[in-house]
N, C-alpha and C positions, 0 to 999 in steps of 0.2 A: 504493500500500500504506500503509495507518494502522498506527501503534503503541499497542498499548496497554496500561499497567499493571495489572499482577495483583498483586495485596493481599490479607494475610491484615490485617482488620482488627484490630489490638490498643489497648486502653484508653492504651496511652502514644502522644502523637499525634506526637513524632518521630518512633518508630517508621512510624507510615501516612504521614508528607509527609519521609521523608529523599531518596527517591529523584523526586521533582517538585522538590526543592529543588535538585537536578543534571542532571536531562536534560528534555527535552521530548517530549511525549505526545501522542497524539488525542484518549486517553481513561483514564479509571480506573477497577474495578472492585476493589470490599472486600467479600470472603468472609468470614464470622463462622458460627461455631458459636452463640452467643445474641446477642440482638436488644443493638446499643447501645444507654448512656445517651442518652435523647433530645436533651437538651441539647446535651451532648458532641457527637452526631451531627450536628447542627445546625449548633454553629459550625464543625466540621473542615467541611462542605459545604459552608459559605458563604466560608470559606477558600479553599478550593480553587476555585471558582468566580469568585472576586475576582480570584485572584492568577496564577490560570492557566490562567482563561478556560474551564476545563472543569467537565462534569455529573459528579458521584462516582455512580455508582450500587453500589449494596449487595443483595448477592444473599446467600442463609441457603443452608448448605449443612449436610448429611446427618454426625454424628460417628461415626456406626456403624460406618464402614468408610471406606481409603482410597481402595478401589476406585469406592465411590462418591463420594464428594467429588471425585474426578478426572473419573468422568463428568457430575456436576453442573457443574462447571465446565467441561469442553468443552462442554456447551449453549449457551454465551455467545460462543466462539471459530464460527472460520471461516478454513477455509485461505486467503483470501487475502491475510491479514493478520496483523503480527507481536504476538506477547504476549512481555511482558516480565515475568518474574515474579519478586519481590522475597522473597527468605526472612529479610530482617533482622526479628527478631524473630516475635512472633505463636506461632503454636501450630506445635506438632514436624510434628503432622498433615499442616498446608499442606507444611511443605516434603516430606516424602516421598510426598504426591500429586502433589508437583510434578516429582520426579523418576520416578512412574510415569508421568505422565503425559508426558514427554519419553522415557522411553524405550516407553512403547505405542502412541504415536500421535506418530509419526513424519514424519504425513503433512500434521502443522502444522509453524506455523513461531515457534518458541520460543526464549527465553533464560533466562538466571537470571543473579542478580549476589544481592549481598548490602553493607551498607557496616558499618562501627563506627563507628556514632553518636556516641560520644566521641572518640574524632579525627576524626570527620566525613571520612572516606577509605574508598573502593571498595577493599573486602579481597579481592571474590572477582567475577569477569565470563567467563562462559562464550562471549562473543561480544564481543572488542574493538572491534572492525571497527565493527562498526556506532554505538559510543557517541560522541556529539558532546556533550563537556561543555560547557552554556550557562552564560551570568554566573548565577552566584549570587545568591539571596536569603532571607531568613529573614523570621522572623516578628516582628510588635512586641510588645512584652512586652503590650500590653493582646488583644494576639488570644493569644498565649500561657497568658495565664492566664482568658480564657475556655474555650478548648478543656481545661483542669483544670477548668473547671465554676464558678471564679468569673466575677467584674467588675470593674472598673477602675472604680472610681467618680471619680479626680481622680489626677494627677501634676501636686505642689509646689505642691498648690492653685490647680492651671489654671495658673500661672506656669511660662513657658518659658525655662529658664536655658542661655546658651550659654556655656560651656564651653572656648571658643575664645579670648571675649573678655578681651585686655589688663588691663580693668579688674575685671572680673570676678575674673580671676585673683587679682589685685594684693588685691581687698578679701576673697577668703577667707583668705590666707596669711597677711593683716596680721591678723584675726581670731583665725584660731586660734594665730598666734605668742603672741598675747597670752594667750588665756584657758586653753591647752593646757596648762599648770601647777599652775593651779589650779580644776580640777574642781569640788569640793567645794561653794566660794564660789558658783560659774558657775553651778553649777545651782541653788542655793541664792537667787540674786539674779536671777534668769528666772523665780521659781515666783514673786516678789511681787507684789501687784496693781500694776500700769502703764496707763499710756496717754498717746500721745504728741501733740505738736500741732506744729503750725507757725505761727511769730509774726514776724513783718518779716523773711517769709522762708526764717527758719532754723527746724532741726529741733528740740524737746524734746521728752523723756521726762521721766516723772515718776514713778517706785517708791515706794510707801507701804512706810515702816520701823516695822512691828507688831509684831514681835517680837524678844524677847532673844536679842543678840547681833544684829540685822540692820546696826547701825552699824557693827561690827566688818567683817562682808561687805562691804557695800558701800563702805567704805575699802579694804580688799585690790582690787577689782575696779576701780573708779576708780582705782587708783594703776596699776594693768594698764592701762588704757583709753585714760587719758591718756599715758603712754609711746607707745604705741603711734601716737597722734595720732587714736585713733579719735573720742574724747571732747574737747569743745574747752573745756567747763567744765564747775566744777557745785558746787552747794551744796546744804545744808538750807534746807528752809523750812517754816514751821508754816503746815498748812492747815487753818481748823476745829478745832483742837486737835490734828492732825493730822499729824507726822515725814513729810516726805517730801526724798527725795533729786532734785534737779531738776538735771540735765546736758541739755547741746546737744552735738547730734552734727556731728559736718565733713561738711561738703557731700559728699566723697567717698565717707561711708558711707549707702550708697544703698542697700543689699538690704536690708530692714525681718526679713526672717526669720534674718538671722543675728542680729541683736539680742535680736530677742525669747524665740527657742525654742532652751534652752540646749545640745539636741541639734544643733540645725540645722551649726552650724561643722566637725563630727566628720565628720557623712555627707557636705554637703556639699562639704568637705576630700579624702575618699571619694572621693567622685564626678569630681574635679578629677582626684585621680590615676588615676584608672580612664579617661578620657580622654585622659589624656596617656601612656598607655599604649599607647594604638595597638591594641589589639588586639581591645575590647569594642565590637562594634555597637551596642550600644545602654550607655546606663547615664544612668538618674533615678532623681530621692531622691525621699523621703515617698511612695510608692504607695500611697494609700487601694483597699485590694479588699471589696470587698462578696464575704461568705462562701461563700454560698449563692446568688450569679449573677444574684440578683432583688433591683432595687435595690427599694424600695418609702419610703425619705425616711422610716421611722419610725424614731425612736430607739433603740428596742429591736433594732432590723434588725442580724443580727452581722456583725460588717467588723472589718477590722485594717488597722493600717498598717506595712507593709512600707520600712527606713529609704532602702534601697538597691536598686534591682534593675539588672542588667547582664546583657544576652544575649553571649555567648562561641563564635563556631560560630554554633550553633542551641540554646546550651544555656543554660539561665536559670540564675540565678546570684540568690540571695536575700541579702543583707546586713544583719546589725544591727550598728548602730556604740552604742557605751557608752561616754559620759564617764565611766568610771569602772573600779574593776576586775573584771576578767569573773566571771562565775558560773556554775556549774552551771547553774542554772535561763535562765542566759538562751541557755545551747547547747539546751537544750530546746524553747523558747520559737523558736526560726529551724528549727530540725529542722522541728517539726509544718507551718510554715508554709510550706515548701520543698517537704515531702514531700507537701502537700496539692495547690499551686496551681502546681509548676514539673513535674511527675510524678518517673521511677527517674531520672533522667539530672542534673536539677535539681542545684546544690554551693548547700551551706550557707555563709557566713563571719560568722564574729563579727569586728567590728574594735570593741578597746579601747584608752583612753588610757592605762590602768597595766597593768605586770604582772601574769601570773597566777600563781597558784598551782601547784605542781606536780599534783596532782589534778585542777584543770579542765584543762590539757593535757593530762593521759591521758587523761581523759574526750574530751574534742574529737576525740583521736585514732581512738579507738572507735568514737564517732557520726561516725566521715568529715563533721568539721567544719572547714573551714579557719579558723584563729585568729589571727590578727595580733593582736599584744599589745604594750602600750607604746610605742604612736604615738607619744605627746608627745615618747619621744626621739629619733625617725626625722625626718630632714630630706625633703623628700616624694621628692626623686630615690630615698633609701631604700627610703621608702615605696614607690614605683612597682616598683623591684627586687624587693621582699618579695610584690609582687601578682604580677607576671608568674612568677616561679620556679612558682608552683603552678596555669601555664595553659602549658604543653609546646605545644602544640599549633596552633603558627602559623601 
């Protein structure tokens, strides 16, 4: 006897793979009222096919009536094999054909279960007995947010950062202990022109000081840098008529992206702790997504970059981190992009280094925005505390 899943296909794709993500099947069958996005369609098939070895086949059924959609789909059934039929989400239709159809034709062999996809937990199984829950798995956030109809054009710039490692750890912390203070400068002194070299050896950078006030910055920031031991020297030197500030970096500081992009320390930082939380499958910074699914390498081609993304469960989790203090506009600015490329299920969070305002925390609250606010004063154990309180679900 084979099992096979019955599906009411719906546009959110946890909805169609929560129940392949816990048991095992022959086969799968997705019932729709209108034909899916092609795309969409495409990667869920190629999905399902990768990861669990099965053909999805998609049958169009009849909205006019329940009584027919129930006999459209017994044309695909046969008594000597079991259907499992899934009513989490999809349309009301499916599930009350599904209980016609269990109670009219009796002389199949049927179930139904249903799960909450946000606890990712079986709320409702008509048939115990027979469910054998297999190891778990989810999706990687670059299949995840093709099946939303984007692309994953690069995570961290093709650079695979681990997470784990000692040193790694060691040179975010000492990072962002340092420049966590001072915002302002940070970003300020990451936007000048640079470019670094290496000379018997060792590493320089060199920032051109064009404009009033950049001496001011870059003494605040070198006097952070060097504290810190990140910086081992550094001076002015006229090039071509030309201010520039010229410092060598310690052998130890080795990740070229924390130095240079002034955002990099915030997410990264992010990312450390979302790690050592234990709880997040997945979690990378800088997610370049190509908007519209079709990379095509043209400039004009619209893409965004995503600071943070972390799967939870099965559930994506969009991140922008701001040096700085949060705004209205930037709970906007993670909504659209959550709501577009993670689907209903998807959590927004803004993580900033200052306080907010009373307003943008009601706002946040509103937009079902998680807000962590004033990192700089949270020591990461905090930190890590303030992530987990707002993911229940372990």
């Amino acid at each position: 006897m084979k099992t096979y899943l019955m599906e009411f296909y719906d546009k959110e794709y946890l909805e169609n793979l929560i129940s392949l993500f816990h048991q095992d099947y022959d086969g799968v069958y997705f019932f729709y009222l209108q034909g899916p996005n092609p795309r969409k369609k495409e990667h869920l098939t190629q999905f399902i096919k990768e990861h669990f070895q099965l053909e999805a086949k998609f049958v169009k059924v009849d909205e006019n009536s329940v009584a027919l959609i129930a006999s459209q789909i017994i044309e695909v059934m046969n008594k000597d094999d079991l259907y499992d039929f899934d009513i989490t989400g999809g349309s009301e239709l499916f599930s009350v054909a599904t209980g016609y159809i269990i109670g009219k034709y009796r002389n199949y062999k049927t179930m139904v279960h249903q799960y909450d996809v946000k606890t990712d937990t079986l709320i409702y199984n008509n048939n115990k007995d027979v469910y054998t829950k297999k190891e778990n798995c989810t999706a990687t956030i670059e299949e995840i947010i093709a099946m939303n109809g984007g692309k994953v054009i690069s995570i961290s710039d093709g650079i695979k950062y681990d997470y784990s490692k000692k040193e790694l750890r060691n040179e975010i912390l000492r990072v962002w202990d340092a420049v966590k203070r001072i915002p302002y400068e940070w970003n300020k002194f990451c936007s000048m022109p640079s470019e670094s070299y290496i000379d018997d050896g060792k590493t320089f950078y060199q920032r051109r000081c064009n404009k009033y006030g950049d001496e001011k910055t870059v003494g605040r920031v070198m006097e952070r840098l060097t504290k810190f031991k990140i910086v081992l020297d550094w001076q002015y030197k006229i090039i071509k008529d030309k201010k520039y500030c010229i410092y060598e970096m310690n052998p130890f500081s080795r990740t070229r992206k924390l130095y240079e992009n002034s955002g990099s320390a915030l997410e990264m930082y992010t990312c450390l702790a979302a790690y050592e939380c234990n709880i997040f499958k997945d979690c990378q910074a800088s997610v370049l997504i190509d908007l519209n699914g079709i990379i095509t390498n043209i400039p004009a081609d619209p893409r965004n970059e995503v600071d943070v993304v972390m799967i939870y469960n099965h559930t994506p989790i969009f991140v922008s981190c701001k040096n700085t203090q949060p705004t209205k506009e930037f709970l906007y600015e993670i909504k659209v992009i959550t709501q577009q490329y993670g689907g209903k299920y998807a959590k927004a969070i803004l993580v900033a280094s200052e306080k907010a305002l009373e307003p943008v925390k009601q706002r946040a609250l509103e937009m079902d925005i998680i807000l962590l606010e004033g990192v700089y004063q949270h020591s990461l154990s905090e930190f890590k505390e303030e992530i987990i309180k707002h993911f229940p679900y372990i």
